[in-house]
C-alpha angles and dihedrals in degrees: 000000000000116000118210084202110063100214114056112197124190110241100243111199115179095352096308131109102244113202118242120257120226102232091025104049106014149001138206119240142213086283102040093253122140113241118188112239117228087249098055084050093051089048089050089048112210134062120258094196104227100119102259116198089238102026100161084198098078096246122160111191088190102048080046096064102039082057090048093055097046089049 
């Protein structure tokens, strides 16, 4: 399986690793690709900054790396 986000991070609740659940957490797209709901980044609770399609964080990988090149 091919993931749109790079860093995949089991969902841990009460100290156990919860399986991910295909609607709630993710979706496939056109392409058959996985792509991390808001939802599945807010339970993981951090950004990961790789310009997720629904990164609940506010980060822009393409506004990143425009900074990054006129710095």
């Amino acid at each position: 399986m091919t993931f749109i986000c790079g860093y995949l991070h089991p969902i841990h609740e009460q100290g156990k690793m919860q399986p991910l659940k295909e609607g709630e957490d993710y979706y496939l797209n056109e392409q058959g690709l996985m792509v991390f709901t808001a939802k599945y980044h807010l339970k993981r609770g951090y950004c990961c900054q790789s310009g997720c399609r629904h990164c609940p964080y506010g980060f822009k990988k393409k506004q990143a790396e425009q900074r990054n090149k006129s710095a």
